[in-house]
C-alpha positions as CSV (number, residue, x, y, z in Angstrom):
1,X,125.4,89.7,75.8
2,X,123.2,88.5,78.2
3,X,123.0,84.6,79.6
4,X,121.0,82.3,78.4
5,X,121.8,79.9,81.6
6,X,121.6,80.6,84.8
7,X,123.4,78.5,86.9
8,X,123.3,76.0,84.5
9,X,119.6,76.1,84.0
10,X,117.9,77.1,80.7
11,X,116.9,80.5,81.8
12,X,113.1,80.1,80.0
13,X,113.0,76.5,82.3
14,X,113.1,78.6,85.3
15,X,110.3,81.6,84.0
16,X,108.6,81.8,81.2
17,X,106.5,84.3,80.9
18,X,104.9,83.5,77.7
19,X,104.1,79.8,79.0
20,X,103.1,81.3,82.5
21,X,105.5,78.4,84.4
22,X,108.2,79.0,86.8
23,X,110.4,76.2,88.0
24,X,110.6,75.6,92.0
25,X,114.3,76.0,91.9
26,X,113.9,79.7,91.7
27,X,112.9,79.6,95.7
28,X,115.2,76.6,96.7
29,X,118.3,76.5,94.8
30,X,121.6,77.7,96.4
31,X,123.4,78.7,93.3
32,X,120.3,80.3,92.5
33,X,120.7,82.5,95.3
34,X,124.2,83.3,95.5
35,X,123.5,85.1,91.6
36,X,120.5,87.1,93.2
37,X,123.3,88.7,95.8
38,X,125.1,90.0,92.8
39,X,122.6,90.6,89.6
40,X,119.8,91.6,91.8
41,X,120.9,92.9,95.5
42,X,124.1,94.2,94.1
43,X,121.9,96.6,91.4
44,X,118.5,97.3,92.6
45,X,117.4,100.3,94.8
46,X,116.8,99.3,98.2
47,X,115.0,100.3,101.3
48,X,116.8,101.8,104.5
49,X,115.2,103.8,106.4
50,X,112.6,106.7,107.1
51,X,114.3,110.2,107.0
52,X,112.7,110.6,110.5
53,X,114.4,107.6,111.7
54,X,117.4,110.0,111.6
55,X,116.1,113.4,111.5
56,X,119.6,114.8,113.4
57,X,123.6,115.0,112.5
58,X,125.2,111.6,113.8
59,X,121.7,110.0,113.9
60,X,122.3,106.4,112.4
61,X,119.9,103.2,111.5
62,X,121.6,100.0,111.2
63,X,120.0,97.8,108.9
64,X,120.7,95.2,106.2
65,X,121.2,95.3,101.8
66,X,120.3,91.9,101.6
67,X,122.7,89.9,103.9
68,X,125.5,92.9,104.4
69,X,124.9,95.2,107.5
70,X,125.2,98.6,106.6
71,X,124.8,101.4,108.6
72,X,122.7,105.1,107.5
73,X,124.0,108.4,109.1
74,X,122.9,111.8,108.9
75,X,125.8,114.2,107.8
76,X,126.6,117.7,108.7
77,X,125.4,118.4,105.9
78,X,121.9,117.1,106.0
79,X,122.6,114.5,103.8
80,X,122.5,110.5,104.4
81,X,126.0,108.3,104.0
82,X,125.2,104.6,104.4
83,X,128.2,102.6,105.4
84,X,129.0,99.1,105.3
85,X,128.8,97.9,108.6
86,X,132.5,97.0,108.9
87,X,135.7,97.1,109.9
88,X,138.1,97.4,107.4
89,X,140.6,95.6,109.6
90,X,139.4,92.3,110.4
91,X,135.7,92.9,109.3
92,X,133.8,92.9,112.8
93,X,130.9,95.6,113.0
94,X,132.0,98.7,113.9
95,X,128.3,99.7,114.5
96,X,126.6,97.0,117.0
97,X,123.8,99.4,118.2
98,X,120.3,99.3,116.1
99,X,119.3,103.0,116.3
100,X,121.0,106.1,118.4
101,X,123.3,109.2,117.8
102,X,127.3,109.3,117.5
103,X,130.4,111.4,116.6
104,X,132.0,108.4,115.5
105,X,131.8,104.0,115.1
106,X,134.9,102.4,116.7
107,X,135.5,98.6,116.7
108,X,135.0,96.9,119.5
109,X,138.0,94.2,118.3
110,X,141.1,96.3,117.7
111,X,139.4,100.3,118.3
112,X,139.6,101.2,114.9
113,X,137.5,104.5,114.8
114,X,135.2,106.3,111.6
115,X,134.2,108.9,111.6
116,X,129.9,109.6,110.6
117,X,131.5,110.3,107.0
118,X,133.1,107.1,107.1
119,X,136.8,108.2,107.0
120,X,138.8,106.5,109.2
121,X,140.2,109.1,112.0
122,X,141.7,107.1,114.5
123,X,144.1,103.7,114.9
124,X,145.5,102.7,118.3
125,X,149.1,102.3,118.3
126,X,149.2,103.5,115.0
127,X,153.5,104.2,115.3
128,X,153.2,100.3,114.9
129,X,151.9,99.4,111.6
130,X,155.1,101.6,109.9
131,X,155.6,103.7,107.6
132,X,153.4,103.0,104.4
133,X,150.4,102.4,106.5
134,X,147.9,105.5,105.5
135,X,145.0,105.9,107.5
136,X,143.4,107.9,104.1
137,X,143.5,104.6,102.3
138,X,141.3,102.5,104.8
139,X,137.6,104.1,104.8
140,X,134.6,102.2,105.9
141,X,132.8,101.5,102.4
142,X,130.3,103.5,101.5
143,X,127.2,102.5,99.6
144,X,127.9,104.8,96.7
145,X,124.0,106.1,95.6
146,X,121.4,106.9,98.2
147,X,118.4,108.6,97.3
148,X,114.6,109.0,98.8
149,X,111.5,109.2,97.8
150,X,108.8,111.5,100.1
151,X,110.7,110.2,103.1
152,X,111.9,106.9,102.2
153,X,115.5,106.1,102.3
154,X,116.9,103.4,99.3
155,X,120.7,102.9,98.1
156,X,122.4,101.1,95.6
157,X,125.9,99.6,95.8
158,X,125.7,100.1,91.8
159,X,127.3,103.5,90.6
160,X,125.5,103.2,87.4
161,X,121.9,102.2,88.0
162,X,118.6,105.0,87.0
163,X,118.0,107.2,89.5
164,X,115.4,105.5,92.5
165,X,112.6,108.2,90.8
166,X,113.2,106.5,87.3
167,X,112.7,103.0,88.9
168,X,109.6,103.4,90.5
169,X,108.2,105.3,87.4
170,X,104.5,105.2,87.7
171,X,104.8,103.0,90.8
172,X,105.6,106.1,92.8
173,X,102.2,107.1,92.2
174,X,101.0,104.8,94.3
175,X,103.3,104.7,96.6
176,X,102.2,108.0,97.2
177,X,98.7,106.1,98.6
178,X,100.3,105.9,101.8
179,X,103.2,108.3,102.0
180,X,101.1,111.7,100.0
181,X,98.0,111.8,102.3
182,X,98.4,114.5,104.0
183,X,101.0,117.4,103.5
184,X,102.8,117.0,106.6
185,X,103.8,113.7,105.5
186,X,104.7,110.2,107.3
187,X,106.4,109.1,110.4
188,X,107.4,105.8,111.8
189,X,105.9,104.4,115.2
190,X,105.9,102.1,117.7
191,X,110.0,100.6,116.9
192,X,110.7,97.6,114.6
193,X,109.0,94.2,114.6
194,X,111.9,91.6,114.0
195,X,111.2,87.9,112.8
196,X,112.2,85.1,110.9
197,X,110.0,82.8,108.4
198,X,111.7,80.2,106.8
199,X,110.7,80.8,103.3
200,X,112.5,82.1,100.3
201,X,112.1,85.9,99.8
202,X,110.4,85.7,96.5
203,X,107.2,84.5,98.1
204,X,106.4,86.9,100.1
205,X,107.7,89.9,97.6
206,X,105.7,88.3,94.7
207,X,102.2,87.8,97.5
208,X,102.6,92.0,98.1
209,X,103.1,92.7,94.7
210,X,100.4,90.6,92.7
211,X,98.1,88.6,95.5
212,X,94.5,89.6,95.7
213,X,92.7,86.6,95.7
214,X,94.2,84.5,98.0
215,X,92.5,86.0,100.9
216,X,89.6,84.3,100.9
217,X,90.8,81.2,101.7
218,X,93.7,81.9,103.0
219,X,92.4,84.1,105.5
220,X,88.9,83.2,105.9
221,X,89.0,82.7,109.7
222,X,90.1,86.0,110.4
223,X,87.6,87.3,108.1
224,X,84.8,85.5,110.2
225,X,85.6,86.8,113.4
226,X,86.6,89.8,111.9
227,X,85.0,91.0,108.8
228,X,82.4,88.4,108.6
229,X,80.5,90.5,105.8
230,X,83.0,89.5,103.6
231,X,83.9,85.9,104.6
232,X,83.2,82.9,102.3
233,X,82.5,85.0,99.2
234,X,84.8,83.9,95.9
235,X,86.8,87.3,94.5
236,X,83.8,89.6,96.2
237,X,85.2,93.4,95.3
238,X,86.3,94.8,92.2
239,X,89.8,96.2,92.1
240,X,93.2,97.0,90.2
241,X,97.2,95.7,89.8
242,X,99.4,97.9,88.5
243,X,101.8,96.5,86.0
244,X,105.4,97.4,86.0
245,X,108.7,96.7,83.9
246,X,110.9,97.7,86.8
247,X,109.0,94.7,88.7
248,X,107.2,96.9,91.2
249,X,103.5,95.5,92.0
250,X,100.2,96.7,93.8
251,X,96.8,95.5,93.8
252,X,93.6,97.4,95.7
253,X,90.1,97.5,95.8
254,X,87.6,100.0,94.2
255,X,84.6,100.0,96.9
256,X,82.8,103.0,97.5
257,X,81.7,103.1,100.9
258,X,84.8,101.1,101.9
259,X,86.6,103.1,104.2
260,X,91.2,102.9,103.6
261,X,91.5,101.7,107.2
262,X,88.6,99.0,107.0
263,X,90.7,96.3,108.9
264,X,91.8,99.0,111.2
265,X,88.1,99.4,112.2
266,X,87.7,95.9,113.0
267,X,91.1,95.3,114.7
268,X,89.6,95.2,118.0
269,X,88.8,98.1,120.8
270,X,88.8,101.3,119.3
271,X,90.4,104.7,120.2
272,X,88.6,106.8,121.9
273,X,88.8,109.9,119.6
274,X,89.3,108.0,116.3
275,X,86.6,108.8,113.0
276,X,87.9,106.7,110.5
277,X,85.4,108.6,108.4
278,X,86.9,112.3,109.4
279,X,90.4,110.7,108.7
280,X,89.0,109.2,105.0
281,X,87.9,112.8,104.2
282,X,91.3,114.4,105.3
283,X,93.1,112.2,102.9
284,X,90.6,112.7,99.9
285,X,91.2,116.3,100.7
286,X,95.0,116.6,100.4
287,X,95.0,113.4,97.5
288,X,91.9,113.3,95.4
289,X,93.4,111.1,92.8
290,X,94.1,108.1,95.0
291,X,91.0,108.2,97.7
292,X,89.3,105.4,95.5
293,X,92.5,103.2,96.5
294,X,91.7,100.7,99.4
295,X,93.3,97.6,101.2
296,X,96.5,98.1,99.1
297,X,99.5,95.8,98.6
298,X,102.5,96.9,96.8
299,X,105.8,95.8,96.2
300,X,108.8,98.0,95.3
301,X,111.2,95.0,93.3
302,X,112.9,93.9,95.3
303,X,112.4,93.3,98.8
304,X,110.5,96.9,100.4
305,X,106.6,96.1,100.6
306,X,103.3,97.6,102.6
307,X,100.0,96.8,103.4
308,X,98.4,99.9,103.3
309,X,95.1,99.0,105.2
310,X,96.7,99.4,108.1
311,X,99.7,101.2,107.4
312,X,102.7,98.5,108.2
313,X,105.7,98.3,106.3
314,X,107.8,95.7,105.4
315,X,111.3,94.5,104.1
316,X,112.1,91.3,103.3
317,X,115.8,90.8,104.3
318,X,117.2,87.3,102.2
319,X,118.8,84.9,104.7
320,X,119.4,82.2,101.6
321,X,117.4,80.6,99.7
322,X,115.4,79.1,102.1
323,X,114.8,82.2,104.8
324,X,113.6,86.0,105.2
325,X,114.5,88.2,108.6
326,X,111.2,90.3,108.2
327,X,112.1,94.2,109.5
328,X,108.8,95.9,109.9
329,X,107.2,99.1,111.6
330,X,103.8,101.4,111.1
331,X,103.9,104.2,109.4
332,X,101.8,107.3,109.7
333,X,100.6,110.7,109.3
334,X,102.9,112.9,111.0
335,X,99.6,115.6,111.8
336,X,97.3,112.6,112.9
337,X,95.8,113.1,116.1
338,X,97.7,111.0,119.2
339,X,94.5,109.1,119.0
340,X,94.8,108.4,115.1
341,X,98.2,107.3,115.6
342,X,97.7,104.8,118.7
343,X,94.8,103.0,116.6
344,X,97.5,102.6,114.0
345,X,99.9,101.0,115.9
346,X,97.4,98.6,117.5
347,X,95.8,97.9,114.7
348,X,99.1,96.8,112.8
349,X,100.2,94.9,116.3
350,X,97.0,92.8,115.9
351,X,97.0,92.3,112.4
352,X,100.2,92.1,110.4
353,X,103.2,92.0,112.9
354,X,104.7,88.6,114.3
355,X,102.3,87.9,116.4
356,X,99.1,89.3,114.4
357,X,96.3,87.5,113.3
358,X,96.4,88.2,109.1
359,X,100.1,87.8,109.0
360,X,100.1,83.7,110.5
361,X,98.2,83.1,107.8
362,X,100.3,84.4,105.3
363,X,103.9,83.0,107.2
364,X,102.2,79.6,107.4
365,X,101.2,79.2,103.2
366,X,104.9,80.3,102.9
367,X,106.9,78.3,105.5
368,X,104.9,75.0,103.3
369,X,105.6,75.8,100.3
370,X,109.5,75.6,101.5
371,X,109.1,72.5,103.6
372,X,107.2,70.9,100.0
373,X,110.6,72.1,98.2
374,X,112.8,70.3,100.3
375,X,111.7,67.4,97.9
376,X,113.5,66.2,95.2
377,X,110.8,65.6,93.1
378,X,108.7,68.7,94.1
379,X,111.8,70.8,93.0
380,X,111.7,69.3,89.7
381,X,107.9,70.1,89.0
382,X,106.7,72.9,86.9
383,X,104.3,75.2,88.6
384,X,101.7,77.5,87.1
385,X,101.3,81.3,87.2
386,X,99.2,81.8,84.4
387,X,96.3,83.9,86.3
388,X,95.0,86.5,84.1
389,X,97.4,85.4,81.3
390,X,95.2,85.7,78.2
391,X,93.0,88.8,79.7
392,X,94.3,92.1,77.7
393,X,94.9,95.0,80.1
394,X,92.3,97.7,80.1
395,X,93.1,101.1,80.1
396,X,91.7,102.7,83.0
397,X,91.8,107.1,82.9
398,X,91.1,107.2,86.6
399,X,94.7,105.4,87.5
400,X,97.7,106.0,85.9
401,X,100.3,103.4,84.3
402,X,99.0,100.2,82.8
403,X,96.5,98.7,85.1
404,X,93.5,95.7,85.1
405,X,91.7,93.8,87.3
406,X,93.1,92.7,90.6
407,X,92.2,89.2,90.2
408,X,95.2,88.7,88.7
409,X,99.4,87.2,88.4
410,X,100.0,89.5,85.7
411,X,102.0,91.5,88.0
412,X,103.7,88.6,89.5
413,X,105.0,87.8,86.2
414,X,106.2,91.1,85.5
415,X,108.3,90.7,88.7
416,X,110.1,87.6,87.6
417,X,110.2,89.1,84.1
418,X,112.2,91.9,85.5
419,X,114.1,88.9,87.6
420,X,115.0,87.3,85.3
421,X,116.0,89.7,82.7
422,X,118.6,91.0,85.8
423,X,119.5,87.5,86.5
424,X,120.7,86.9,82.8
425,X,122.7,90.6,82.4
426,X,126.5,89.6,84.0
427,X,127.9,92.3,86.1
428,X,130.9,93.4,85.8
429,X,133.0,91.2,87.5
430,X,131.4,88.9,85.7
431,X,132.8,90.4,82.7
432,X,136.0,90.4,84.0
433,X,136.1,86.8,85.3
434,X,135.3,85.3,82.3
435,X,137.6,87.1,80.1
436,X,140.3,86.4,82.5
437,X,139.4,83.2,83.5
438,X,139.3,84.0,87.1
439,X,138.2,86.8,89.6
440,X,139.0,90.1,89.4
């Protein structure tokens, strides 16, 4: 039976969707938190890595579910294993390189050895731990379901969650915006961008999957120097949110003439070599359906998020309640011209990467919003999400799913709706601990 508390908090007092409130608590709270690690990290698909981040046998990508460091390796067998990134020993890494190719991970602390498979193949001084030690007992962990999706890498430590295609559902349609435009498919450039924003993780999840019209004001500086056409104007372009159960978000525009790269174009010097007219016309070509979609957000519940104006991708690694380590990189067409590509990565550099000018924006409303929370009275204080709220979807033929206008939180809400239903379904060990009064 699911809880109607959640950490000792009326589970409507912290989202209701029918009201359209949502308690502050759900970004500061500790307790809070610690549940998400289980009921929501522990069970929800999440993002790795780009096949082509480990396109060989031994390749490996060390990355973060939530707060655990796990490690993804390419088997002999083509496949992907991703490993817990430690020792089952004393628990120190036993990967401590980003990105590289091995034949095995040994611990630096003790030299406990795995193999790519995770199988634990060598123990120094092994005569000394005796007879009932069994090197077959002691594997690195292994996430147990990874799956991808057109090149993208997710895993869940839950055995019994949907498959990764049936939680996207219609989401993966438009994820295929940015990973269907052409039939070579996507690569990754340029490395990873790495930084920290003290805000809870929600925020920024929540901003990718729902936020349309904050831009104008949050961003109107850039826009002026920038795209000064649209600067100043209230809600100026007509658009669309999709609206998902599993908690997956994305909002875009609908303007003709409005090339898919218009930030790109005005991210400073450009290419020699790069028609972002010729490119628009490749990807109508290979992807008809989705060549109306520009300057679109999306959020795949709970943490993996893109801009697709400029082709950066995002995942929002929790570091508590109050904290996000920010993993991002650029992601392209893996037949765009050297020209096309190098305009992408600069274009992401100047715009949405630590130092870009769009992102500081978006880190500063963010970092505020936590510093207001540190307030006892401001964590007490109902806040509104009620955008939208009495506006009845529209079907639209053109895009698939239920969709409506972009001005919108409808699909904010339907993110903590799916939170929240998560948050109130015990796991397990829950189960267990209750009925016997203790862990398990």
């Amino acid at each position: 039976m699911p809880d109607t508390t959640i950490q000792g908090h009326p589970a409507s007092a912290l989202f209701d969707e029918e009201a359209g409130t949502i308690s502050p608590l759900v970004y500061s709270d500790q307790g809070i938190y610690e549940q998400e690690l289980d009921r929501i990290f522990g069970r929800s698909w999440l993002f790795i890595a780009h096949e082509k981040h480990i396109p060989k046998t031994g390749d490996f990508f060390s990355t973060y579910m939530a707060e655990d460091p796990v490690v993804a390796v390419r088997q002999k067998d083509g496949s992907v294993a991703v490993l817990l990134n430690q020792c089952r020993h004393r628990g120190m890494k036993i990967c401590r390189a980003d990105q590289g190719n091995a034949k095995a991970f040994t611990c630096s602390y003790h030299g406990w050895a795995y193999g790519i498979d995770g199988a634990l193949v060598n123990v120094p001084s092994e005569e000394h731990y005796g007879p009932c030690f069994n090197k077959e007992e002691w594997p690195a962990r292994r996430v147990p379901r990874v799956e991808s999706y057109k090149g993208l890498i997710f895993a869940n430590w839950d055995e019994h969650a949907q498959s990764l295609k049936e939680s996207l559902g219609e989401a993966a349609l438009y994820l295929d915006a940015l990973l269907d435009r052409s039939p070579a498919g996507t690569e990754p450039i340029g490395g990873i961008y790495k930084w920290v924003i003290p805000c809870n993780w929600k925020l920024a999840a929540e901003q990718f999957a729902s936020d349309m019209h904050h831009g104008v004001m949050s961003h109107v500086s850039v826009q002026v120097a920038t795209t000064p056409e649209y600067a100043g104007k209230e809600l100026p372009l007509p658009g669309r949110q999709l609206l998902s159960d599993q908690g997956h978000g994305t909002g875009f525009f609908l303007a003709p003439g409005l090339h898919e790269d218009w930030i790109v174009s005005q991210a400073g010097q450009r290419e020699p070599g790069y028609d972002s007219v010729a490119l628009a016309q490749r990807h109508a070509a290979h992807n008809a359906g989705l060549s109306a979609v520009t300057a679109q957000h999306m959020t795949v519940f709970p943490t993996f998020s893109f801009f697709g104006g400029v082709h950066s991708c995002r995942v929002w690694h929790p570091r508590g309640p109050g904290e996000i380590e920010v993993w991002a990189f650029c992601l392209v067409d893996s037949d765009a011209s050297p020209a096309e590509k190098e305009q992408l990565r600069q274009a992401t550099l100047r715009t949405f990467s630590p130092a870009g000018t769009w992102e500081q924006d978006d880190g500063e409303n963010w970092v505020e919003i936590q510093r207001v929370l540190r307030g006892h009275q401001a964590r007490r204080t109902t806040m509104s999400i009620q955008m939208g709220k009495d506006i009845n979807p529209a079907a639209d033929p053109a895009f698939p799913g239920t969709v409506e206008g972009c001005y919108s939180e409808e699909a904010a809400r339907r993110l903590y709706s799916h939170w929240l239903k998560l948050m109130c379904i015990p796991t397990q060990r829950d189960t267990c601990a209750k009925e016997a009064g203790h862990g398990c």
